[in-house]
N, C-alpha and C positions, 0 to 999 in steps of 0.2 A: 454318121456316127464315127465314133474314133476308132483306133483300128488298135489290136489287143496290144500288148507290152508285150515286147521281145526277150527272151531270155539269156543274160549278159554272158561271156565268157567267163567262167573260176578262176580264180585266181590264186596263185601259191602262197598259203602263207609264209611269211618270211623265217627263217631261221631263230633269231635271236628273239621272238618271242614263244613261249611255251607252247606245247599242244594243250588243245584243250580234253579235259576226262573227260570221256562221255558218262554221263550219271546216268545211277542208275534209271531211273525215271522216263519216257520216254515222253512221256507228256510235262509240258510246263507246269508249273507251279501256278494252282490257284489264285487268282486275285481275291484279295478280300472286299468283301460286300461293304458298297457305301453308307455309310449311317442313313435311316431313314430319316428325311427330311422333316423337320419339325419347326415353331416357332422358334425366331434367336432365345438366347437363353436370356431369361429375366434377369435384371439386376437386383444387386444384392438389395437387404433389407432395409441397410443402413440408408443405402441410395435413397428408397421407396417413402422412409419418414422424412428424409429430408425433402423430396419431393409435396411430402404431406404437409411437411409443417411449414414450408414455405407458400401453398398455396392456400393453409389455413393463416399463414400472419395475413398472406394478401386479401383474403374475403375479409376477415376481419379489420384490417386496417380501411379499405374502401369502404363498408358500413360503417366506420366510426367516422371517417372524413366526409359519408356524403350526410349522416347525423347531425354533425358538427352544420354544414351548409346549409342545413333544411333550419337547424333551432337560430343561426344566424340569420337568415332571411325573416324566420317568424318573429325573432326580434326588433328588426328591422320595422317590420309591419306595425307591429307596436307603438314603435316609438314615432312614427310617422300619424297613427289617430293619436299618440295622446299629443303630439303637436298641435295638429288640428283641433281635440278637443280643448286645449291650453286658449288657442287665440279665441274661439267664442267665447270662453268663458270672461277673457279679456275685454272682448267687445261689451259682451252684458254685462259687467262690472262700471265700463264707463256709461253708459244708458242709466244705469241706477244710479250711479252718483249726480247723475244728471236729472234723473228725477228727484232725489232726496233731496237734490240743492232746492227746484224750484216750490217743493213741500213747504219747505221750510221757511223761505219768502211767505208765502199764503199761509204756515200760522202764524207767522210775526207780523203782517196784516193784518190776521183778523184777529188776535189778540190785544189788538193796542186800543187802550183805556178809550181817547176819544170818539173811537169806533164801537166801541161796547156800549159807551155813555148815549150817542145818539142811534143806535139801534130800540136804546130802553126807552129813550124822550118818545120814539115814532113809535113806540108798543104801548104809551100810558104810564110807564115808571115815572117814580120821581124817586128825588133824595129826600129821607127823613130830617124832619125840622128841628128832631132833639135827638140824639144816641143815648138811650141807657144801657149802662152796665149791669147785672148781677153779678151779685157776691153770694157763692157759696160755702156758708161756713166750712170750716175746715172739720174731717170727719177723723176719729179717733185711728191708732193704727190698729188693723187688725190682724189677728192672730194668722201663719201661712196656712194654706190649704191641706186640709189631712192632719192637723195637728190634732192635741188628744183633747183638748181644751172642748167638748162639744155641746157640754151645760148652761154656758155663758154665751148670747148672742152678744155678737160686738158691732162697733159701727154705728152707724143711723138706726139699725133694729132694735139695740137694745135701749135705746133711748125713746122711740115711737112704742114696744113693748112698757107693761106695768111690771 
């Protein structure tokens, strides 16, 4: 261990500076008591909403931009089936033209007279020896439908009537 501390010779104070009072007191003056230790002090209010509303633009700006990313992808998506549904529908479009062509061959085949004429020869048709006409007299005009005229039948009735 160390060994105590020696006690120094006094020393004279010098002349040219004062004596000191002795006060009355004989005891030193009290320290004053440390503030009790607490959290730092909060900042002010103004800080606190700027704090606020800077982390509400940010929640809110990031839900709008990742919004924005999510309706642009599902758009995306979209327009990629209605591509897809576009080309079949392209495809079947020429399939059917392609059918309608060859339709249309097969009724201009089997509609053509010398084909119809020897369908009829091989079924027992023939063509008539003579064509008659009828002539049906011409019939009076008759009055429009609903009119008040309902006494008088007109027409071939009132002729075939006494």
């Amino acid at each position: 261990m160390s060994q105590p501390a020696r006690a120094l010779p006094a020393r004279p104070i010098p002349a040219h500076l004062p004596t000191p009072v002795p006060s009355r007191r004989a005891r030193p003056a009290p320290r004053p008591a440390p503030p009790p230790r607490t959290a730092p002090p909060r900042p002010s209010t103004a800080v606190n909403r700027a704090r606020r509303s800077r982390s509400g633009f940010l929640i809110l700006s990031s839900v709008l931009v990742g919004s924005m990313v999510l309706g642009l992808v599902a758009l995306n998506a979209l327009l990629a089936q209605s591509s897809f549904r576009v080309d079949d529908l392209e495809e079947r479009v020429g399939i059917l033209t392609q059918e309608n062509l060859e339709l249309t061959r097969q009724q201009a085949a089997l509609s053509a007279p010398g084909r119809i004429a020897a369908w009829a020869r091989s079924h027992g048709m023939r063509l008539p020896d003579e064509i008659r006409f009828l002539h049906v007299p011409a019939a009076r005009t008759a009055a429009p439908a609903g009119s008040a005229d309902h006494d008088q039948p007109t027409g071939w009735l009132s002729e075939a009537l006494p």
